[in-house]
PASEBA-1860 file (N, C-alpha, C; in nm, 3 decimals):
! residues 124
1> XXXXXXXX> -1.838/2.099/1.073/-1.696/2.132/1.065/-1.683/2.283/1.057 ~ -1.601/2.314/1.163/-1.590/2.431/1.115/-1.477/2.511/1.072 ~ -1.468/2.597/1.001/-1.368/2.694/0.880/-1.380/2.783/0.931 ~ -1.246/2.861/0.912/-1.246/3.010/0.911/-1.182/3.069/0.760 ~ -1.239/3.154/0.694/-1.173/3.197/0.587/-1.108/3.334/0.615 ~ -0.965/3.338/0.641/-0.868/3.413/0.652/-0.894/3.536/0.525 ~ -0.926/3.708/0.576/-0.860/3.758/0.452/-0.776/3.834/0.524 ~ -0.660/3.803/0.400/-0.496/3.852/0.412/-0.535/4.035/0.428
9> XXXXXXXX> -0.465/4.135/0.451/-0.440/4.249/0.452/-0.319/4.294/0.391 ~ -0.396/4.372/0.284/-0.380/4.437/0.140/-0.286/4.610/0.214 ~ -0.213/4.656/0.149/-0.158/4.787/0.127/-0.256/4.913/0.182 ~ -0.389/4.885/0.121/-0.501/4.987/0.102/-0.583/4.929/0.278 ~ -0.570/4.834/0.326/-0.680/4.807/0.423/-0.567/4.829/0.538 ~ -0.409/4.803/0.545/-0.368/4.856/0.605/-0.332/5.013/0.648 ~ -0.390/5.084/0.530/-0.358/5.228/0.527/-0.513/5.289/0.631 ~ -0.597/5.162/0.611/-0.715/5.208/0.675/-0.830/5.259/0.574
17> XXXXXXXX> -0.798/5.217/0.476/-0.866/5.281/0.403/-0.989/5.205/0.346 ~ -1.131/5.213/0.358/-1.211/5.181/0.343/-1.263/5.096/0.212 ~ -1.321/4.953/0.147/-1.365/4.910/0.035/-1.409/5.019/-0.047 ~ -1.452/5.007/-0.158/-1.560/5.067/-0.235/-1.713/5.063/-0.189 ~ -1.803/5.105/-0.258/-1.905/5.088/-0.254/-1.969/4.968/-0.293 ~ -1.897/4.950/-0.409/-1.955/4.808/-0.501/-1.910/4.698/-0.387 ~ -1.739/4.715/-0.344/-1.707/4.596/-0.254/-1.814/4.553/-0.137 ~ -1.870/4.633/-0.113/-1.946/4.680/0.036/-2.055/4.631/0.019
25> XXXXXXXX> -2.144/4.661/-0.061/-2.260/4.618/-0.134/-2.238/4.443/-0.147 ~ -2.164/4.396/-0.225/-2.100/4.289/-0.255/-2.062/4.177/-0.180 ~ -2.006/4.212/-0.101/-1.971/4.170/0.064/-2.075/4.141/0.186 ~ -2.154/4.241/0.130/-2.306/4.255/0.237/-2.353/4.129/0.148 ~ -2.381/4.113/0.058/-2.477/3.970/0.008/-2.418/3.895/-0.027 ~ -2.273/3.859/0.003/-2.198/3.767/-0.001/-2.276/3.708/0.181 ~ -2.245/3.802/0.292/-2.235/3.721/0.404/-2.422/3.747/0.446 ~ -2.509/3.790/0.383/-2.627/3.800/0.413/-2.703/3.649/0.330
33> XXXXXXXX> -2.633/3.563/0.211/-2.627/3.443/0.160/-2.557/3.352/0.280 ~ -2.462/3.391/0.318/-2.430/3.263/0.414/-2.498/3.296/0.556 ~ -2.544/3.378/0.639/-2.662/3.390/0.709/-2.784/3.289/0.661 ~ -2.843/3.365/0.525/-2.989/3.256/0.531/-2.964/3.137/0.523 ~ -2.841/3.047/0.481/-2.872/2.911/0.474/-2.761/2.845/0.598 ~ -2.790/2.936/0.676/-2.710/2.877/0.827/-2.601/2.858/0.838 ~ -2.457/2.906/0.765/-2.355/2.873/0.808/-2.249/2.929/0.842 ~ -2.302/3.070/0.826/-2.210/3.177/0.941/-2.229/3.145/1.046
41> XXXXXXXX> -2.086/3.178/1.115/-2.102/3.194/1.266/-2.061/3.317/1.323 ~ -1.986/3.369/1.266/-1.918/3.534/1.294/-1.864/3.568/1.158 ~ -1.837/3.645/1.141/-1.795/3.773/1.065/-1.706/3.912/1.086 ~ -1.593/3.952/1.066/-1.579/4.063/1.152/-1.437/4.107/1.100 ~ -1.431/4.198/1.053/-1.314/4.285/0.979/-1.215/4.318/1.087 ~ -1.100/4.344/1.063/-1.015/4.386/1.211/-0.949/4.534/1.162 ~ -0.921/4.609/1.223/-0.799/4.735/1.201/-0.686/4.703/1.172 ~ -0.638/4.821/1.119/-0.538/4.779/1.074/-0.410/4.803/1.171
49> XXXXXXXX> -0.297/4.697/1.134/-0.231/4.655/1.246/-0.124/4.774/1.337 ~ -0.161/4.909/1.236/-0.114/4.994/1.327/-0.154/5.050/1.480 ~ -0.347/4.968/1.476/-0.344/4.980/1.569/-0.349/4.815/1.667 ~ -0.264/4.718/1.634/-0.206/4.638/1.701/-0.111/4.633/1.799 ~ -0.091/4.542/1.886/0.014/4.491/1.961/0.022/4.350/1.922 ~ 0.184/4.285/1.927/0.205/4.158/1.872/0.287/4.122/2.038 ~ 0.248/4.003/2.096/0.351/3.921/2.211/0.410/3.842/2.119 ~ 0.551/3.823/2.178/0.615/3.693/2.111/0.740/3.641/2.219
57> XXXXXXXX> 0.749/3.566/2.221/0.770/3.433/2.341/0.915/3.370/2.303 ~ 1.027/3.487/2.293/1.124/3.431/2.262/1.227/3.334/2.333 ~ 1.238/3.345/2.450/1.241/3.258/2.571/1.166/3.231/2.599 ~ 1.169/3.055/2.648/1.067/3.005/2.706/1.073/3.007/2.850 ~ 0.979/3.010/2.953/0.952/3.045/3.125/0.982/3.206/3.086 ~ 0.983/3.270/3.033/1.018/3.468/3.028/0.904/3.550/2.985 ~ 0.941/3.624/3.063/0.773/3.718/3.017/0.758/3.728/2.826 ~ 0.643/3.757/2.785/0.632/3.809/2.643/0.694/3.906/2.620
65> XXXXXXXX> 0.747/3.938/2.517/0.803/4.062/2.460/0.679/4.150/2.355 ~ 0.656/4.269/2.391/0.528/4.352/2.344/0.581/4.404/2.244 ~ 0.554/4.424/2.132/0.537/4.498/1.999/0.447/4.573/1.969 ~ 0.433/4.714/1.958/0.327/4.793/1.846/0.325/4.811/1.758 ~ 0.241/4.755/1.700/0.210/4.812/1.571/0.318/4.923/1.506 ~ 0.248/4.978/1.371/0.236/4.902/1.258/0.328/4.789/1.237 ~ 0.322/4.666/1.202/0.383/4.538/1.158/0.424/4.536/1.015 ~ 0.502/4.549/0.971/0.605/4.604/0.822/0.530/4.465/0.662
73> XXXXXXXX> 0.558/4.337/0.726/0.508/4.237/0.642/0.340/4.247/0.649 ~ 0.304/4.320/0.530/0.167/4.283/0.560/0.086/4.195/0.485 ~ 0.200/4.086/0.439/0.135/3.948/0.353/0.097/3.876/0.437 ~ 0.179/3.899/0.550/0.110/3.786/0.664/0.012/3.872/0.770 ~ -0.021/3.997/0.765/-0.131/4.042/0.837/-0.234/3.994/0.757 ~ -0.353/4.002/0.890/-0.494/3.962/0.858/-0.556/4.112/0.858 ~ -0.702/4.078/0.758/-0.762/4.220/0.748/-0.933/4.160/0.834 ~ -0.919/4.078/0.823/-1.081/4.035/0.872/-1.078/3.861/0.826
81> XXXXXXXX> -1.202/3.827/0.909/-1.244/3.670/0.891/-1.435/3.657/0.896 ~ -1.445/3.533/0.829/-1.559/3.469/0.847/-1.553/3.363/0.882 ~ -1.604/3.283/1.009/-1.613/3.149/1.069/-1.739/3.100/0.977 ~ -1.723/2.964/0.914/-1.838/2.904/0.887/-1.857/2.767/0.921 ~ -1.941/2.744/0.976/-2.027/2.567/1.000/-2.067/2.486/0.925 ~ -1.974/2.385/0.844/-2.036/2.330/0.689/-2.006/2.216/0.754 ~ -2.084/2.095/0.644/-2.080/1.946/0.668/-1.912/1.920/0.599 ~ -1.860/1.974/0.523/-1.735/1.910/0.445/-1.614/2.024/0.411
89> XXXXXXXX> -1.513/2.020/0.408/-1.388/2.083/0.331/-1.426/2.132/0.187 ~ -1.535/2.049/0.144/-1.515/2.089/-0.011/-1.653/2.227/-0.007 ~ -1.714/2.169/0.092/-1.844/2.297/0.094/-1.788/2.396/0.140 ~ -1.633/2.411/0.230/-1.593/2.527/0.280/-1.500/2.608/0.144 ~ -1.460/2.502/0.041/-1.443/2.572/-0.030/-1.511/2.636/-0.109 ~ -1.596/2.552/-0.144/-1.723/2.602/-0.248/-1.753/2.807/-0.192 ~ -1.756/2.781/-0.081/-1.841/2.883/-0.002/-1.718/3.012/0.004 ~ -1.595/2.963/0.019/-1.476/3.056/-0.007/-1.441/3.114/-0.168
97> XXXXXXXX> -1.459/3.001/-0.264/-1.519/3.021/-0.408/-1.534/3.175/-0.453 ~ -1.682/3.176/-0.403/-1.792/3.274/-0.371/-1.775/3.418/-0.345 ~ -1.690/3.393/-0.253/-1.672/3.555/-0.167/-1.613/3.661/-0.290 ~ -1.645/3.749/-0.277/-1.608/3.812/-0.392/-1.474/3.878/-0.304 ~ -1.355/3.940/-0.425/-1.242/3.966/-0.394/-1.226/4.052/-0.294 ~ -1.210/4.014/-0.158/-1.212/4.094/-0.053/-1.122/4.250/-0.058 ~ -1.062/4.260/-0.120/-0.954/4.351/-0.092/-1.011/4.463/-0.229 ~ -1.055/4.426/-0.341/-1.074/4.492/-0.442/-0.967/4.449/-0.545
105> XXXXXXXX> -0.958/4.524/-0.644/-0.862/4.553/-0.752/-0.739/4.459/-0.780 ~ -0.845/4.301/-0.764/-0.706/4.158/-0.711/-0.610/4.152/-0.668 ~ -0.618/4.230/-0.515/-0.501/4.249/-0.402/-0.574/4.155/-0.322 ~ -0.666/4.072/-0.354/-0.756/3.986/-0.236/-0.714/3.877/-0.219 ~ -0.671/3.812/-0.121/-0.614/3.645/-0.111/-0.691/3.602/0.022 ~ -0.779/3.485/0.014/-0.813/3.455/0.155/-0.761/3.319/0.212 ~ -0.714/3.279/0.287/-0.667/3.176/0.334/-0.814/3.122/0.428 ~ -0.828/2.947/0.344/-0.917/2.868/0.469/-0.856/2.820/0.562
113> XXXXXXXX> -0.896/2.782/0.685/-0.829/2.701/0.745/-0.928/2.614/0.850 ~ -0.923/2.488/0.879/-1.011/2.437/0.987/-1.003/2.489/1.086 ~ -1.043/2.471/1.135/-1.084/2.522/1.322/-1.058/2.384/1.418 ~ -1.002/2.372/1.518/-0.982/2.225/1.583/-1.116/2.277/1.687 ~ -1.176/2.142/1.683/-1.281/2.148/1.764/-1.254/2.048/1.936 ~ -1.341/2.125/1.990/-1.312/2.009/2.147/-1.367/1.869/2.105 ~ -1.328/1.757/2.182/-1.385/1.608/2.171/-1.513/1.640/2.200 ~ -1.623/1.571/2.142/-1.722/1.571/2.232/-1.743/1.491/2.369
121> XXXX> -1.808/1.494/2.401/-1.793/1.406/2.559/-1.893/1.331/2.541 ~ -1.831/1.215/2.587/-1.941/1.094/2.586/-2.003/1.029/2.704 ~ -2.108/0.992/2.712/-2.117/0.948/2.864/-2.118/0.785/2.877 ~ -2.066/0.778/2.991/-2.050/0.637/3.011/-2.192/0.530/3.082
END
């Protein structure tokens, strides 16, 4: 099954501004633990959304409408994700548990969420 654990983007990660040391450190053997026992699949912090573009599809058959960055709500920006491959929901939490407070100074909130996977294909 696979999870993605959403982290939200904090004030400080939208300013661009870099973890701590301790976070960094912290973070490194948070995802160097889910490496050795196989259930990362990616990893990967994003910029911050000033340097984004947002489409949004306010008519339907009409081209997208383009937005740049910076994006004002940044409870609902993302700052980064980890995809993980677990047997259960409860191991994806266990494993979200874990992560130490992404953001620092308990500005950290991560949202899980499943991943929809393709059918597998069966042969006849």
């Amino acid at each position: 099954m696979l999870f993605m654990m959403i982290v939200k983007a904090s004030k400080n990660s939208e300013a661009g501004k870099l973890p701590s040391s301790e976070l960094i450190e912290a973070m490194t053997k948070y995802n160097e633990e889910l490496v050795k026992v196989g259930v990362r699949v990616a990893a990967k912090g994003l910029h911050p959304s000033s340097n984004g573009i947002r489409l949004s599809y306010p008519k339907p058959g009409e081209k997208p409408v383009v937005t740049h960055g910076p994006f004002t709500e940044s409870k609902e920006l993302i700052a980064g994700f980890i995809l993980i491959d677990v047997k259960s929901r409860e191991e994806a939490i266990e494993w979200a548990m874990r992560m130490p407070d992404p953001q620092g100074n308990g500005e950290g909130q991560i949202e899980l969420r499943q991943v929809f996977e393709a059918p597998e294909l069966t042969e006849e």
